[in-house]
C-alpha positions in Angstrom: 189.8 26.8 112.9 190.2 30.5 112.5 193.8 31.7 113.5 192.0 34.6 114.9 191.8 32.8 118.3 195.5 33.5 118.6 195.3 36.8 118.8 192.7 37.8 121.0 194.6 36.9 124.1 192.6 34.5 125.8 193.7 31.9 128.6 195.5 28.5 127.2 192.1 26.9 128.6 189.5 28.6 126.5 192.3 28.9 123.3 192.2 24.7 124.1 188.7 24.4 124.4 188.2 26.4 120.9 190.2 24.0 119.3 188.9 21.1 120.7 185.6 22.2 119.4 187.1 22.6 115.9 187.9 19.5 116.1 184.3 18.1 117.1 182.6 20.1 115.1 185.2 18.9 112.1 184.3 15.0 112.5 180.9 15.7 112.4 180.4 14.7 115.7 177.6 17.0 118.2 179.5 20.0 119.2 178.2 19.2 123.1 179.8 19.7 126.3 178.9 16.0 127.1 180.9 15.0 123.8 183.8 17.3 124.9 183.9 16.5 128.4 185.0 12.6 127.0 188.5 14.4 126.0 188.9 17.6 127.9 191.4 17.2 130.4 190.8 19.9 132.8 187.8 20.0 135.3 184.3 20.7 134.2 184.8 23.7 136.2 187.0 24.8 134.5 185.3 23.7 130.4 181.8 25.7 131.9 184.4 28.8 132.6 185.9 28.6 128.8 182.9 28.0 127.2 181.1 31.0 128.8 184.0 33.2 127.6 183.3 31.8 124.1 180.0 32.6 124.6 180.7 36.0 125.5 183.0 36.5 122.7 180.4 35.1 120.0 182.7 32.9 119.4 180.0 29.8 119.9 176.8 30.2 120.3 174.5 27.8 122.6 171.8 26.5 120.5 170.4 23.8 123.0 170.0 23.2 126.8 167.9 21.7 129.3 169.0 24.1 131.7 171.7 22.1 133.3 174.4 20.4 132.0 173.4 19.6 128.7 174.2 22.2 126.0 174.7 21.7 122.6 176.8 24.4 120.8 177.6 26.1 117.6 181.0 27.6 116.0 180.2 31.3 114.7 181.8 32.7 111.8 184.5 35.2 112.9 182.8 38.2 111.6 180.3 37.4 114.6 183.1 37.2 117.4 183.6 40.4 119.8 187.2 40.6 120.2 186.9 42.3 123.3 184.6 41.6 126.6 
């Protein structure tokens, strides 16, 4: 987890999502949006909203999809993230 995330004054949602990912991506476990929909506790809605703002930030980086629903993701280093959109 990169502290970073603080400080770039995104919504609690997407700051949650990040660290939720961390937290996948730390156990080993598939960084997907099926694996994190098991513990997010928002709406899917509302996960597809933070994790395109994550996207947009280069702060993960879609490596996988079938076009739909399945996407598998990756963390980027920080030197990669935009810190403004």
């Amino acid at each position: 987890m990169n502290q970073k995330i603080f400080e770039m004054g995104l919504s609690t949602e997407t700051v949650s999502l990040y660290l939720l990912c961390c937290g996948i991506a730390d156990s080993g476990a598939t960084l997907s949006a099926k694996n994190l929909l098991e513990i997010w506790n928002a709406s899917p809605e509302a996960m597809n909203t933070s994790f395109l703002e994550l996207e947009n930030l280069g702060i993960v980086l879609k490596i996988i999809s079938d076009g739909k629903t399945h996407h598998i993701y990756k963390l980027t280093n920080d030197d990669d993230w935009n810190e403004y959109m």
